[in-house]
N, C-alpha and C positions, 0 to 999 in steps of 0.2 A: 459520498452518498447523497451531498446535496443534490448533483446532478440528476439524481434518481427520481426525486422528491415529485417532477410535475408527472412519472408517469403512474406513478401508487393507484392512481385513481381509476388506471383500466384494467386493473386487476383485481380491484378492492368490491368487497360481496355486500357491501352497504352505500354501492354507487347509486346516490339520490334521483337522478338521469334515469335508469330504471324502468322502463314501460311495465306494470305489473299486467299477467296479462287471467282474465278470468277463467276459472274450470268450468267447461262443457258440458251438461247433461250428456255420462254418457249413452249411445245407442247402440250398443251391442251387449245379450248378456252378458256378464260374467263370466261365465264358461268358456264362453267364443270370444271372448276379450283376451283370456287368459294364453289360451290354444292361435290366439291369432288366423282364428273361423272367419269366413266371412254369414253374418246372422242375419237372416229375414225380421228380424225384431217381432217377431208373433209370439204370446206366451201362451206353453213352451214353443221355444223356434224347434226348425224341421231340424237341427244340427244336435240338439241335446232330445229331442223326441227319437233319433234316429239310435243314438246314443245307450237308448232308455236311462238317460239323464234331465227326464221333463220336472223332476220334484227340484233338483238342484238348479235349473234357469230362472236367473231372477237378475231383476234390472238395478244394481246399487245404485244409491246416491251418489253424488258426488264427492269423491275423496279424494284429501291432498296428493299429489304426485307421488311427494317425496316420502310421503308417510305409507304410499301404498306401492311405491316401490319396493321402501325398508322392509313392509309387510312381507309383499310376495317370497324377497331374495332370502327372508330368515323361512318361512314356509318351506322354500322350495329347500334349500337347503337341509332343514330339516326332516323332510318327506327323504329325501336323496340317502343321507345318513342312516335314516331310518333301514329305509330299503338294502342301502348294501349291507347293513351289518344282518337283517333275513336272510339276505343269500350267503354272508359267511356263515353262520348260525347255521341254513340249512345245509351246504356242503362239508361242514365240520362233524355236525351229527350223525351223516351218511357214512362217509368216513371211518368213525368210531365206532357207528351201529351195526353196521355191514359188512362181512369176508369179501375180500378185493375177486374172490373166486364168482360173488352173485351179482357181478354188473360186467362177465364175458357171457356176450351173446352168441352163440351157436351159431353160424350162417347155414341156409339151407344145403343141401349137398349139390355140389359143382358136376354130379354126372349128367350128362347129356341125354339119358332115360330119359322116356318124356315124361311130364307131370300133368295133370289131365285135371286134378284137385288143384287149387291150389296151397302152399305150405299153410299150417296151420302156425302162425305166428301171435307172441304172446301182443297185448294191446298197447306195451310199451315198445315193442321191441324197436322200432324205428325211430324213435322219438320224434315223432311229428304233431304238427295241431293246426288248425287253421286259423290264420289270422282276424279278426275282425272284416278285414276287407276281403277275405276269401282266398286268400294266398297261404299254400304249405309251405312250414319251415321244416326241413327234415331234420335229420340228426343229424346232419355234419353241416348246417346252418346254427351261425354261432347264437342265434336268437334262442335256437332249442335248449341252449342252458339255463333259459329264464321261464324257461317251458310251465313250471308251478305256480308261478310266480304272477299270477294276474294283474293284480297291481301293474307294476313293470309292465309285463306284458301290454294292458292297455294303455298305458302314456302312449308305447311304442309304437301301438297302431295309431292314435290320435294325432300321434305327430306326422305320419306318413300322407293322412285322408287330408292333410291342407294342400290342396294340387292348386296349382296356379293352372289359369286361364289358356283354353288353347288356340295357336294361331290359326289365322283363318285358311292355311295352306300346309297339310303335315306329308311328311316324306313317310313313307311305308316302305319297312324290308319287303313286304309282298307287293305292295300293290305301285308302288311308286308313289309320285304325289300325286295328291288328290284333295280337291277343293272340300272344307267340311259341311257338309248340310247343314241346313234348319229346319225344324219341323214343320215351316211352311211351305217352303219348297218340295218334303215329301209330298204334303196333301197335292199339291198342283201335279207332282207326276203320276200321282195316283189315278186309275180312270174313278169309272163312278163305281159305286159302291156293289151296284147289282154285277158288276162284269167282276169285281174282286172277288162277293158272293161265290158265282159260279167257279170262280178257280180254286180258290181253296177250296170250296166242296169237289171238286174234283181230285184236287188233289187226297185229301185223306178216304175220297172211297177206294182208292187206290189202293192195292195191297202187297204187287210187285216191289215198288218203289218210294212206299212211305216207308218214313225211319221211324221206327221204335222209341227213341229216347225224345220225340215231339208228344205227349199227353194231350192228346185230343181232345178231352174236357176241357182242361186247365187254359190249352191254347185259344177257345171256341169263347170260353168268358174273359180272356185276356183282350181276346178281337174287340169283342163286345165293348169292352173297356176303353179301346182305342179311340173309336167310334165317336162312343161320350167324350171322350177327354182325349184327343190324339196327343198332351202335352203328357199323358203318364204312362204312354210308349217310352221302353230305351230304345237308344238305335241301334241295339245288338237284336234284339226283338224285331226292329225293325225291316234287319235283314233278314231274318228267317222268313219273313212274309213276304217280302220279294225273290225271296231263293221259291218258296212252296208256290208264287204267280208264275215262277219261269220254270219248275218241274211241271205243273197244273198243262200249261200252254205246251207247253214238246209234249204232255201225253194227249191234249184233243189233238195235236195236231196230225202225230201219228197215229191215231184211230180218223183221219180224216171227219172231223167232228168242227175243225177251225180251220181258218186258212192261217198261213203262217204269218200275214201282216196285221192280225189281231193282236189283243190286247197285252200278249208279251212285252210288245215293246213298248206299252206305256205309251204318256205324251210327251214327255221329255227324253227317255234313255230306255234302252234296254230293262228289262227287271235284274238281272242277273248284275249290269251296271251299277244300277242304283243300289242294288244288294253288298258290293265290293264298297260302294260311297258311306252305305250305312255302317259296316263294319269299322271304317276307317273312325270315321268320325265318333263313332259309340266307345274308339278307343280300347278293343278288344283285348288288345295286349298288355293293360292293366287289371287282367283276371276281375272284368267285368260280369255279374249276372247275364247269362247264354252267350259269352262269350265262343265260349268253346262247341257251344250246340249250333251259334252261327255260322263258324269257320268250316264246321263237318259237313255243315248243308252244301256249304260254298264249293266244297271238295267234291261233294256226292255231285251235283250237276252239270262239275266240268269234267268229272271222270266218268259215269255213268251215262250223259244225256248229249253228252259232246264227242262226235265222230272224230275232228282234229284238233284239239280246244288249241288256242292262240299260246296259253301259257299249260307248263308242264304243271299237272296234278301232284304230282307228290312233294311240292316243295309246301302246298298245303296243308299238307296230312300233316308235316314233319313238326309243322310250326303250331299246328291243332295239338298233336301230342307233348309237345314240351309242357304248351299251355294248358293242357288238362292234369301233368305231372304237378308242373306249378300250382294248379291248385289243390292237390292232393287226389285226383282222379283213380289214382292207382291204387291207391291206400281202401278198404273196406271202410265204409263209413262207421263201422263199430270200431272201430281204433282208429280214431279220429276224437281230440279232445272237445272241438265244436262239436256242440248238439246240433244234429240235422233229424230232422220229422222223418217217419218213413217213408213217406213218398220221396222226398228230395234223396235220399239214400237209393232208390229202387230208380230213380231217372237218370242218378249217375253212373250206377254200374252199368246200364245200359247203353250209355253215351261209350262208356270206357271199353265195354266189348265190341261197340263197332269201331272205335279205333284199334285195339287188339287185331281182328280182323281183315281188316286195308291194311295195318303196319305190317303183315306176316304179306299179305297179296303182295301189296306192292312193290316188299323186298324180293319176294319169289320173280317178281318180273323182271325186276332191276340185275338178279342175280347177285344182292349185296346180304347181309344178316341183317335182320329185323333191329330196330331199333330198342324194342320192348324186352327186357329180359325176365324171365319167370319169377326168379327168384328175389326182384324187387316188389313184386307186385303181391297181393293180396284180397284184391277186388274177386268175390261170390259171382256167380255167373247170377243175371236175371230171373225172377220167379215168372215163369209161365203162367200170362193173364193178359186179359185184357186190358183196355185203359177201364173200362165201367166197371171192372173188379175194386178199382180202388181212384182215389183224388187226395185232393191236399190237406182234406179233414179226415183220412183215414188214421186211427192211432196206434191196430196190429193191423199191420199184411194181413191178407187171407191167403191161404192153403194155395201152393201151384195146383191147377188143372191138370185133368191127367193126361199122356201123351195118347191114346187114343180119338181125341178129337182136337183136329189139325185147325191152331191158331195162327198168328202169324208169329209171336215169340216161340212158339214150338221150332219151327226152320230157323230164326235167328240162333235159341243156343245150339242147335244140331250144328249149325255152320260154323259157332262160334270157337265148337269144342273140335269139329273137324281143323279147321284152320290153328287152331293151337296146336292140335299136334304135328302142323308140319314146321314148326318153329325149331326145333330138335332136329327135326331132319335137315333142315336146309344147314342150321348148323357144322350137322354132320358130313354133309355131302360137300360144306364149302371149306373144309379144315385139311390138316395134314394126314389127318385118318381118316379118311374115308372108306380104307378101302377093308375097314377092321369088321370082317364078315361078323362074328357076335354080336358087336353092337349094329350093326344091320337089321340082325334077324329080331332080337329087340325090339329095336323101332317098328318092323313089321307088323310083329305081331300086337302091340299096343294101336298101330293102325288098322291093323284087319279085327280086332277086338271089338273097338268102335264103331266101324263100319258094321258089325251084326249088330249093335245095338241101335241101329239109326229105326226109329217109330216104324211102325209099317208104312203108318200113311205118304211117308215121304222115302221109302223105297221105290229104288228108279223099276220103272218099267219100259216096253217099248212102247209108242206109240198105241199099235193094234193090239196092247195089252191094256190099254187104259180104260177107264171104265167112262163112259157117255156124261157120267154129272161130276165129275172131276173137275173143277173150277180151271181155268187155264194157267192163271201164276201158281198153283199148287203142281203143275205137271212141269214147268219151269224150276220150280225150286227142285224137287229129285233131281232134275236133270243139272242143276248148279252143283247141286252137294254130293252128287255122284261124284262131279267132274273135280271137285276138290280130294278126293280119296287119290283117284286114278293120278292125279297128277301129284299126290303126296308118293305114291308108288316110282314115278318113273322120275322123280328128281334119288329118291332113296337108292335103287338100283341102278340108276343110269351112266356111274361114274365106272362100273364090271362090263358095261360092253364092251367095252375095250382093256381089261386089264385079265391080261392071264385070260388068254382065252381057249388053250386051251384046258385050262385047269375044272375036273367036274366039280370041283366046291362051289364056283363060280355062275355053272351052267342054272341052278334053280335062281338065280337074280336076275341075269339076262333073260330067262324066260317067262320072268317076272312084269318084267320091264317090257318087252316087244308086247305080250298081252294086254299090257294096261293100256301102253301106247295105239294099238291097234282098235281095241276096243271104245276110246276116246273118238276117233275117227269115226268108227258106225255107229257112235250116240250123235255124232256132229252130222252125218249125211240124214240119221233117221229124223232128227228134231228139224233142220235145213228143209227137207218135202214136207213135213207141219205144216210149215209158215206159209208154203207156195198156194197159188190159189187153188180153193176147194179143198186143201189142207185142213185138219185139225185145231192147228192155229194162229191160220191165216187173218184172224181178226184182230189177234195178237202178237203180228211179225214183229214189232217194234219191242219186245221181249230178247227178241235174240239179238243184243248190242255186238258191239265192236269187243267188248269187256268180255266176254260171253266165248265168240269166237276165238281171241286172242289165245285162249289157253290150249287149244289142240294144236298150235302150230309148231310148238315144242314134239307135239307125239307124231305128228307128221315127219319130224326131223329125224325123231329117234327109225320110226321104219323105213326111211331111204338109208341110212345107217344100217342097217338090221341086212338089206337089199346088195347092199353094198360088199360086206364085208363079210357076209356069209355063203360058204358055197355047197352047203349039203341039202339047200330047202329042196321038196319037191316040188314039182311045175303047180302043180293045186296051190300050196300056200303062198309062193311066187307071185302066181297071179291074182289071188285074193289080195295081197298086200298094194300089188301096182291098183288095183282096183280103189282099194280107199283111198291112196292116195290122188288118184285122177276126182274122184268123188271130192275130195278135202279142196284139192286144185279151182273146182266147179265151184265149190262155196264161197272162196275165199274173192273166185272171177266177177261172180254176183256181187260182192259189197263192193267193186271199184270206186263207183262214183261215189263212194260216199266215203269211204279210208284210205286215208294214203298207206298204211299201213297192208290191206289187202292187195294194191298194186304190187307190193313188193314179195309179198308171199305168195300171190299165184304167180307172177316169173320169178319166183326161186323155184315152188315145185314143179313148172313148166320145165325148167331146165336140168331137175334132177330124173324126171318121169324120161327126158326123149334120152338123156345119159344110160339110165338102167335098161330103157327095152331094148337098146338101139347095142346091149350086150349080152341082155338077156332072152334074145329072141323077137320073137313078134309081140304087140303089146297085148291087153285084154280088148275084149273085143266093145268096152267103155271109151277106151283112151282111141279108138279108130275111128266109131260112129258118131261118138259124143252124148249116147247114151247113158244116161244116170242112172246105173245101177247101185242097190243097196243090201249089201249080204246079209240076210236071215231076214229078211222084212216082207211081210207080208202084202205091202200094197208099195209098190215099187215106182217112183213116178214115171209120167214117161215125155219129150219132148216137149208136147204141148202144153203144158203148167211151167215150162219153162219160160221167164221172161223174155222178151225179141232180142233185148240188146244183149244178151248170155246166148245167142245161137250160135255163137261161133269160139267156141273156147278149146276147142282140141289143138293138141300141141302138132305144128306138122316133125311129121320123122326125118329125121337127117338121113342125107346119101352119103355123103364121103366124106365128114368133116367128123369124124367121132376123134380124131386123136385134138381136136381142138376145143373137143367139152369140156366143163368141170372136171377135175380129178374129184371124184366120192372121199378120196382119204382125209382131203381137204375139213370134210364133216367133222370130224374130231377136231381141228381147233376150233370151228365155229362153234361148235358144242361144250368149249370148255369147262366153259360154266354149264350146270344141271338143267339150269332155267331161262340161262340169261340167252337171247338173238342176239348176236353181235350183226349189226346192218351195216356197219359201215366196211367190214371185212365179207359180207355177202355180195354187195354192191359191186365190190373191187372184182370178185371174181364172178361179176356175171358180164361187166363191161368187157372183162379179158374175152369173156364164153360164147355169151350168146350169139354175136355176130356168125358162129359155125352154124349154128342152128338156125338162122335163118330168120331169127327173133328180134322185132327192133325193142329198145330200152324203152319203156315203159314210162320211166321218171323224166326221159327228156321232155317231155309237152306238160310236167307237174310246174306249176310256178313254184 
């Protein structure tokens, strides 16, 4: 051991060598020393004020290490102790106190009936609550067993709010990477203040295409705020104000009020650009404050105000919905253990039915089931009001308005509750039973229900039925919320056109179906002469979108179908049907330049209209001259309101090439799905086709 002896010394806790080294006044309080915060040192700092922990920040002295090591670890320790033996305590008394029979909870009923209320669920039933940071833990989140437990509870968020520093380059599932702003670089891309001014007031006198869950008030003194202080913008906020400059600018510009190289594009980027930068950077996807109201904006003006937007819309929605579920968006804010005001309660249901809303659209498009399922959700539809009905200081709601005078939340729930009930249908129509006639009629009737309750004011009418002070997005909206009914009709019965046909059980769906689908066509020709000059609502053509149009192309499908495979019509109804169709053909001719998506639907019904006359005789005397006629309409356009570059859209009729057209039988697979276009099986057999007809492709000269 003597060998030992010269190294004792580098091991030994009384080595004189020893640098002692001095303790630090520290600079962080206590709290944020503790939590390992990073602390502005203000008393109280903005980390225990945010906290509402400003009584408890305070700056200690200096204390030994090792005495305030000792300190903490018998603390903590004892805190911890404390704590678990509460929660055995409270799950042992539950336990004992409780029949194991009063903690099964009922689930709501699995039948595909539609629900139009939603379930009336008790306030625990979910067990969810919001987290300090704004995030839902549900009940099958193993946090929700700590759910009473506050205490607990808040370490657990304190511990999560210490985010480290972000790089100056983040990769985005949505957006890619993207470089992250600084709020000075906002202000430089900003123009001046008065060209801002004019857009956002543009934008919110707006009534088509403002959203509802933006509070006008709230946003107008938030601006304000900016202004003063652009450092106490977030940049989830900040996207919203570049999303409302780049909806603002696509509406002067379509009332011809801007030119297009105005102030949309800023001085550095696009707004809509910078709108994807602020998202990014604002870090949306950590259930930030208008996260979620950002991401809807971002969706609403690449889906609504974008002819071919560069990236597909619904991967937007999908990723807005998860992160509105994530923050408990779904849940009614009265069963929600966070206290929210009621304003903040009344701005999120409203957010969450217009995702409700797109979620059911966009699946009807897509031909998949909506993402949303009824029975999770619980979310009050919106009270009909204005934003000046109420703000952030309000403490009760006031009373919904009544449905006799048309606001703009009067047509959102009308839409909201029309669109939910085809959630059920599409269900229905996309499963193994579809074809289970009771529950058909069911659904029907819960749709034709609603549809006589729909307000008067926003019952469709024709055109020459409208009355002269009719504001113009008010005779748009009928015409929207019509066209959701009619198309809840022909997904519902569409799947009996072809099953058992000739079974008479059958015959009231199919002629169910060909009426709805018919009828969609002469709302689409009657609002289409509107828009044309000296129309009606030729000062608001830019009203009738791509989104707009998109949805008769399904009903246009269903009566070349109808055309096709029936052989008892009389020559009248025959040629009423070819008639809309050449009509539909014309509308779809007009939007070329501007949808790819219209290219493709007028040479489809190009090639379906020269198929049916070219076996059904001569065509109507529409599809000859090029005449646009419109059945039952009183003021019929005639050529000359038609634009120069639509003079020439008649289809020529083939001589001797009919056994090389479409086969019509072919419509039933392309139709498989209720709702869904299959394009790339349309494509295939119109390359086979058209060349008999004399028709070049279309899509060859598209880049």
């Amino acid at each position: 051991m003597e060998g030992l002896s010269s190294f004792t010394s580098v091991f030994s806790s009384n080595n004189d060598n020893r640098v002692a080294k001095r303790n630090r006044r520290p600079l962080s309080c206590s709290i944020c020393r503790a939590r390992k915060l990073k602390c502005d040192r203000q008393q109280p700092c903005s980390s225990c004020a945010k906290k509402g922990e400003s009584a408890s920040c305070d700056y200690s002295p200096v204390i030994s290490k090792e005495k305030s090591r000792s300190r903490s670890a018998v603390n903590s320790n004892d805190a911890a102790a404390s704590r678990l033996q509460k929660l055995e305590d409270l799950v042992n008394g539950l336990m004992h106190a409780t029949p194991p029979s009063n903690f099964v909870v009922t689930p709501p009923s699995s039948s595909n009936s539609p629900q139009i209320d939603p379930p009336a669920y008790l306030a625990t039933s979910a067990g969810g609550h919001l987290s300090q940071q704004g995030a839902y833990v549900g009940g099958t989140h193993w946090a929700s067993i700590l759910e009473r437990i506050h205490d607990i509870r808040s370490v657990m968020d304190s511990d999560l709010s210490d985010v480290p520093s972000e790089p100056a380059l983040k990769a985005d599932p949505l957006f890619g990477q993207e470089r992250l702003l600084t709020i000075d670089e906002v202000l430089v891309a900003l123009p001046e203040r008065q060209i801002v001014d004019t857009l956002v007031s543009t934008y919110f006198k707006e009534s088509f295409l403002s959203l509802t869950f933006i509070h006008s008030g709230k946003f107008q003194r938030e601006y304000e705020g900016f202004w003063k202080d652009p450092s106490s913008a977030s940049f989830c906020w900040l996207s919203i104000l570049f999303s409302i400059m780049f909806m603002a600018a696509k509406i002067a510009t379509a009332r011809g009020q801007l030119a297009p190289s105005d102030p949309c594009d800023t001085k550095r980027a696009g707004a809509l650009r910078l709108a994807t930068k602020c998202l990014v950077t604002g870090q949306y996807l950590k259930a930030q404050p208008y996260s979620v109201e950002a991401l809807l904006f971002h969706f609403h003006c690449i889906y609504a105000l974008h002819a071919d937007p560069d990236i597909q819309p619904w991967p937007i929605l999908t990723m807005a919905t998860r992160l509105a579920q994530k923050m408990g968006y779904h849940r009614d804010p009265r069963h929600l253990s966070a206290k929210l005001s009621p304003f903040e309660s009344e701005m999120r249901r409203r957010a969450w039915h217009y995702i409700e809303i797109f979620d059911i659209t966009m699946s009807a498009n897509q031909g998949i089931p909506a993402m949303i399922n009824e029975d999770e959700c619980d979310c009050q539809f919106p009270i009909n009001l204005l934003d000046e009905d109420f703000d952030e200081n309000t403490s009760v709601m006031p009373p919904s308005r009544s449905d006799t005078t048309h606001i703009p939340m009067l047509f959102f729930n009308c839409k909201a509750e029309a669109v939910r009930l085809l959630r059920p249908i599409i269900r229905h129509a996309l499963s193994s039973r579809r074809y289970d006639i009771e529950e058909t009629n069911k659904l029907h009737d819960s749709l034709e229900k609603s549809r006589r309750n729909v307000p008067q004011s926003l019952r469709i009418r024709t055109i020459a039925e409208t009355s002269f002070v009719d504001q113009d997005y008010l005779i748009m909206q009928r015409f929207m919320l019509e066209l959701q009914y009619l198309k809840g009709y022909c997904i519902l019965h569409r799947p009996y056109m072809a099953c058992q046909k000739d079974d008479p059980a059958y015959e009231k769906s199919r002629e169910i179906c060909k009426s709805s689908a018919l009828r969609q066509l002469d709302l689409q020709a009657d609002y289409f002469q509107a828009v044309q000059p000296q129309g009606r609502l030729y000062q608001s053509r830019w009203m009738l979108t791509n989104v707009t149009l998109h949805e008769q192309f399904a009903a246009a499908m269903i009566v070349c179908l109808d055309l096709a495979e029936s052989t008892s019509q009389s020559p009248e109804s025959r040629a009423r049907k070819l008639e809309a169709l050449q009509n539909s053909r014309h509308v779809w001719s007009s939007k070329k330049p501007a949808y790819r998506d219209a290219i493709r639907a007028s040479h489809v019904l190009g090639v379906m209209i020269a198929k049916l006359t070219a076996h059904g005789g001569d065509p109507p005397t529409a599809v000859q001259s090029g005449t646009f006629n419109i059945p039952n309409c009183q003021h019929p356009p005639t050529p000359a309101n038609l634009d120069s570059h639509n003079a020439h859209w008649s289809v020529t009729p083939a001589q001797d090439t009919a056994h090389e057209m479409m086969d019509i039988a072919s419509l039933e697979s392309i139709l498989d799905n209720p709702d869904l276009l299959n394009w790339n099986d349309i494509d295939t057999y119109l390359i086979d086709y058209s060349g008999g007809l004399g028709l070049t492709d279309p899509l060859a000269n598209v880049p």
